[in-house]
C-alpha positions as a Markdown table, in Angstrom:
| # | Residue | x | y | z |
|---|---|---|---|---|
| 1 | Unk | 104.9 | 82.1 | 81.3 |
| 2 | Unk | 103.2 | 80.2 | 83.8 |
| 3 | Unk | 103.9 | 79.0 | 87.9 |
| 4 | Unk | 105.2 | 75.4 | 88.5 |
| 5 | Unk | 106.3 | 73.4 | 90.9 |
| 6 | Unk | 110.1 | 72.4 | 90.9 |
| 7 | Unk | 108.7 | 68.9 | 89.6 |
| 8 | Unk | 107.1 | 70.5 | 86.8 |
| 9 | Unk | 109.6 | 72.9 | 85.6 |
| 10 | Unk | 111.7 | 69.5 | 85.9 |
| 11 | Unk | 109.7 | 67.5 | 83.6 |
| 12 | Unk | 109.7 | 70.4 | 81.0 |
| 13 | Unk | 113.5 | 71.0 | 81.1 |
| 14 | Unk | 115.7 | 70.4 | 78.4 |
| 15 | Unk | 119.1 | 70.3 | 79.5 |
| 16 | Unk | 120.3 | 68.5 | 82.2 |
| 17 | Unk | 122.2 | 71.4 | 84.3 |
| 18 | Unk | 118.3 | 73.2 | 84.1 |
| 19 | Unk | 117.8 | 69.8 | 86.2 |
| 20 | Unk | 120.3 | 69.9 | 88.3 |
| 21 | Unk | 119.8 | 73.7 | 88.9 |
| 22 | Unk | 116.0 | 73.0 | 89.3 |
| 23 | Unk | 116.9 | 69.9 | 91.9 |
| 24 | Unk | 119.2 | 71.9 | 94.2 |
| 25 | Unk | 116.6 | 74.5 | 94.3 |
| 26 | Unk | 113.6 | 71.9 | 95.5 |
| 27 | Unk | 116.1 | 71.1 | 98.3 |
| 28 | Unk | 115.8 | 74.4 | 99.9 |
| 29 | Unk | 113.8 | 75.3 | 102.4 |
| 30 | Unk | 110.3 | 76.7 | 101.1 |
| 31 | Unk | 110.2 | 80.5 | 101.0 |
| 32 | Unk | 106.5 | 81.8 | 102.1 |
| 33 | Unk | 104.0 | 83.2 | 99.5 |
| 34 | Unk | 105.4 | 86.5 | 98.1 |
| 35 | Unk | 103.5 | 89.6 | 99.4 |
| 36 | Unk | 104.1 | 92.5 | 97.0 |
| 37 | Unk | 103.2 | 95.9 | 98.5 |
| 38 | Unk | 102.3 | 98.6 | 96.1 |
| 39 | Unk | 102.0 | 102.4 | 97.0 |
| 40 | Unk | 98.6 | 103.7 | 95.1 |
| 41 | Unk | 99.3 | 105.4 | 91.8 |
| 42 | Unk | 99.0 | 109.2 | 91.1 |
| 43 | Unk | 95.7 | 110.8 | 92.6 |
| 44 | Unk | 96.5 | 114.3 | 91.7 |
| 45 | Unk | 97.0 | 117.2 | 94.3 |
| 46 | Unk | 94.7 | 116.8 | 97.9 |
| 47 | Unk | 94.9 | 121.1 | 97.8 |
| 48 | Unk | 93.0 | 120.8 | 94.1 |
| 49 | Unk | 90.8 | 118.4 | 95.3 |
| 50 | Unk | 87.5 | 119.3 | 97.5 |
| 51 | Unk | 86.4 | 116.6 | 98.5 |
| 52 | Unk | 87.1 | 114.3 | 101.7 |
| 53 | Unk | 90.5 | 113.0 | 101.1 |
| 54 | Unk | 89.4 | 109.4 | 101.9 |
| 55 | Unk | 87.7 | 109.6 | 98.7 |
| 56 | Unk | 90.4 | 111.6 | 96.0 |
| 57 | Unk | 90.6 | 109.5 | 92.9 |
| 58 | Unk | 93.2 | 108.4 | 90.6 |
| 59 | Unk | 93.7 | 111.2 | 87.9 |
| 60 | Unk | 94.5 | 110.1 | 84.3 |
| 61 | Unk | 98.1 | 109.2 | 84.7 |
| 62 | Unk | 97.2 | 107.3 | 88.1 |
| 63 | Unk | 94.9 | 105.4 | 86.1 |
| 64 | Unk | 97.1 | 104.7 | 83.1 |
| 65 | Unk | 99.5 | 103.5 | 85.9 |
| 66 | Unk | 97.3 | 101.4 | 87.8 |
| 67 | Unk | 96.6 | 99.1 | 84.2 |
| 68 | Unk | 100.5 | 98.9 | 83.8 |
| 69 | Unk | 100.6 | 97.5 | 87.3 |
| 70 | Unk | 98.1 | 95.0 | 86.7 |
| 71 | Unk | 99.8 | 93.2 | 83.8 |
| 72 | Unk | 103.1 | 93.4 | 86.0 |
| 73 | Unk | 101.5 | 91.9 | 89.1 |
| 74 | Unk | 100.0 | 89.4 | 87.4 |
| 75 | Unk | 102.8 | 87.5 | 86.7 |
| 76 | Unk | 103.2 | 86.7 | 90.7 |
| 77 | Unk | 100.0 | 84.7 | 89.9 |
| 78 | Unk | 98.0 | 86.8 | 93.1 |
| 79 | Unk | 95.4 | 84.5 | 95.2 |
| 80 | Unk | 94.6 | 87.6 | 97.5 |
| 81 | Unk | 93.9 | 91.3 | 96.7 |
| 82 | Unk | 93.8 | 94.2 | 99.8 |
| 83 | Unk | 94.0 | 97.3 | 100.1 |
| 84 | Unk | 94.1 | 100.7 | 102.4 |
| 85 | Unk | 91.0 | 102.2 | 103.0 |
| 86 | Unk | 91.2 | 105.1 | 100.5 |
| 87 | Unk | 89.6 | 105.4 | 96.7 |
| 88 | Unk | 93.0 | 105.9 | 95.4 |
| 89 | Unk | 94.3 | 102.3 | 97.0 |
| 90 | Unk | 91.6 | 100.5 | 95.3 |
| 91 | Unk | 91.6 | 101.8 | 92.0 |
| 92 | Unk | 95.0 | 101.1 | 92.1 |
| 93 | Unk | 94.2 | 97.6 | 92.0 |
| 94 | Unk | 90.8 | 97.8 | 90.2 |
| 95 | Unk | 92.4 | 96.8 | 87.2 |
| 96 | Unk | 94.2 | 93.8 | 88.8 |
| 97 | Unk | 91.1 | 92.7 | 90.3 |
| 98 | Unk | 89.1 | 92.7 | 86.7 |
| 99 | Unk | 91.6 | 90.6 | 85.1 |
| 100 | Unk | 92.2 | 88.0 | 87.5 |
| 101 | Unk | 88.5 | 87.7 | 88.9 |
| 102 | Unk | 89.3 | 88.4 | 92.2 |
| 103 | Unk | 88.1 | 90.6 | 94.8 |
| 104 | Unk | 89.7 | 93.7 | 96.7 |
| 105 | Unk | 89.5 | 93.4 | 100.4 |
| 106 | Unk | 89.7 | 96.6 | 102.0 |
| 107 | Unk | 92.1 | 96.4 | 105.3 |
| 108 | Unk | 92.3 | 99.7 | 107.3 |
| 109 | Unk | 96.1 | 98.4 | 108.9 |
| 110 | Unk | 97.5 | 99.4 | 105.8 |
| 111 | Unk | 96.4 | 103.3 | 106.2 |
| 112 | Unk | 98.7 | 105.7 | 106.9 |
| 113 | Unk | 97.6 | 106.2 | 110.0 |
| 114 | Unk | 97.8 | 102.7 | 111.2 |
| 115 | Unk | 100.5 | 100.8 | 113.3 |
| 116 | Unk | 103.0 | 99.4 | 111.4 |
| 117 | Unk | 103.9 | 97.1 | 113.8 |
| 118 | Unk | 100.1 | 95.5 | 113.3 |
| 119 | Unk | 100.4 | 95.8 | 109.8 |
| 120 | Unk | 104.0 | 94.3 | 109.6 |
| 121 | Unk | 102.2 | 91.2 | 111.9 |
| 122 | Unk | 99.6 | 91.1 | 109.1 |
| 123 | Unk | 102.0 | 90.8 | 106.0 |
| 124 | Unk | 103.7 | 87.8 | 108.1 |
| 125 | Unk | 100.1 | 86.1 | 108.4 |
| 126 | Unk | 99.1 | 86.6 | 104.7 |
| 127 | Unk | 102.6 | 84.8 | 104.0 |
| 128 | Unk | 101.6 | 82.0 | 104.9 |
| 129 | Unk | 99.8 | 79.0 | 102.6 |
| 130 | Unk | 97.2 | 81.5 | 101.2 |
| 131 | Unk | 99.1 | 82.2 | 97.8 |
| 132 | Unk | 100.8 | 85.3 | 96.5 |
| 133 | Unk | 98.8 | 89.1 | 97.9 |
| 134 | Unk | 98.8 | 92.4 | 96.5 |
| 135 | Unk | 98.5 | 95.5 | 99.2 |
| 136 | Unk | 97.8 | 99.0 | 97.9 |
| 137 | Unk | 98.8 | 101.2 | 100.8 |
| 138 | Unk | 99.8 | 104.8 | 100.9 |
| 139 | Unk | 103.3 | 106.5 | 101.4 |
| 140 | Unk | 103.5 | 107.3 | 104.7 |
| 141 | Unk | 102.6 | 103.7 | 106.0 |
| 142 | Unk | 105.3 | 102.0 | 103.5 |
| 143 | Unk | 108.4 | 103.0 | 105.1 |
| 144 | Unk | 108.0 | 102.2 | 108.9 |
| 145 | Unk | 105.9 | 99.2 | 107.8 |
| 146 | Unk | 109.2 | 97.6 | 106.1 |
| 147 | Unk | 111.4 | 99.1 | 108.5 |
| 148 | Unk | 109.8 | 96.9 | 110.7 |
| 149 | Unk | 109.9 | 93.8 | 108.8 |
| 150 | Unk | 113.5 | 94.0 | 107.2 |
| 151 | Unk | 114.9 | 96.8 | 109.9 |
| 152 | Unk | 117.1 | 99.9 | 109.2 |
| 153 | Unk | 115.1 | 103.7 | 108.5 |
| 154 | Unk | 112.1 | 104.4 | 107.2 |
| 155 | Unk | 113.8 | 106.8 | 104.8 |
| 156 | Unk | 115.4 | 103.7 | 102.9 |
| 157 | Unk | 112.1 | 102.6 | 101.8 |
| 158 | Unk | 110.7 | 105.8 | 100.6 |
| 159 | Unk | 108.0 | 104.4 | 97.3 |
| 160 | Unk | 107.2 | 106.6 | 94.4 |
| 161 | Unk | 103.6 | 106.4 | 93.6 |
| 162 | Unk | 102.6 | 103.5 | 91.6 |
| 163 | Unk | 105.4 | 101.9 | 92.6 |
| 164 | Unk | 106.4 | 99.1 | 95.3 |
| 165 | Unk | 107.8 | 96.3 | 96.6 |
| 166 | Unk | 108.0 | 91.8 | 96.4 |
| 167 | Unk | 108.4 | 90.5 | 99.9 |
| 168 | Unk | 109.3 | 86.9 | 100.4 |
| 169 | Unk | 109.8 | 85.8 | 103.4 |
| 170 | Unk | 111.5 | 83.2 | 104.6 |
| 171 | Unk | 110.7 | 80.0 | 107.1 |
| 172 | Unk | 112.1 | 82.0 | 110.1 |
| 173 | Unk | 110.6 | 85.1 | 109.1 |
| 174 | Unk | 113.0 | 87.1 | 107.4 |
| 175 | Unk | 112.5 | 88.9 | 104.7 |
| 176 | Unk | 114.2 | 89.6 | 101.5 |
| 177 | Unk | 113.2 | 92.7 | 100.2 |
| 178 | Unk | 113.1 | 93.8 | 96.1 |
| 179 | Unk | 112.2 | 96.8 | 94.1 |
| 180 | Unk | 108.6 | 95.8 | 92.2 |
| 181 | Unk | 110.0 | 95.6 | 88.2 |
């Protein structure tokens, strides 16, 4: 697998309709950098855990989850890591971040507490001519934060842990909105 330009996957095309596909497609206008937006993987219970809950870890499956994630996401070829304030976020993409080389940058507008109308303005900027980014936020900030991008209820985005989102995002802003496979 590997990321090309139109021109590339041109020049390494065999039949002449993967061309012609490949030609209408350069004629578009350019999408923005994808943003996928991941909720952190299993942390266990917050009632079994007695410590603050800024800093509850991922528990075994979590962590099984978080190295699944890692070979998924990087196949969107990430230039940028962030994530929510809390242990759980960034372990998430611990994994991630040792096989790519990268950094996690740790952005309190993705906590659960945060405005989603801030974060929302956020995602938008990191769209834009910086390469693909991974978020790890939490469950509670998911929903109204792509309610606010894409619209409708909160309730339609509701994320499993360990699972997400791929945002791309269009010239104008919109944004079209798929499941993370």
């Amino acid at each position: 697998m590997a990321w090309l330009t139109p021109e590339q996957a041109q020049e390494r095309a065999s039949y002449e309709r993967d061309v012609m596909v490949l030609s209408a497609f350069a004629d578009l206008p350019a999408l923005r950098d994808p943003v996928l937006l991941i909720r952190h993987a299993r942390a266990g219970e917050p009632e079994h855990w007695s410590g603050p809950d800024e800093l509850r870890p991922l528990d075994s499956v979590g962590q099984a989850r978080a190295v699944e994630l890692a070979a998924t996401l990087a196949c969107f070829g990430p230039a940028r890591l962030m994530s929510a304030s809390p242990l759980r976020c960034t372990q998430t993409l611990e994994p991630l971040a040792a096989s790519l080389g990268l950094d996690i940058a740790v952005e309190s507008a993705f906590n659960e507490s945060a405005d989603a109308d801030i974060a929302a303005d956020l995602v938008r900027d990191l769209s834009v001519g910086t390469g693909a980014t991974v978020i790890c936020s939490q469950g509670k900030m998911i929903p109204p934060l792509l309610a606010t991008l894409v619209g409708g209820e909160p309730t339609a985005y509701a994320t499993a842990k360990g699972a997400g989102w791929v945002l791309c995002l269009g010239p104008s802003g919109g944004v079209v909105l798929d499941p993370l496979p």
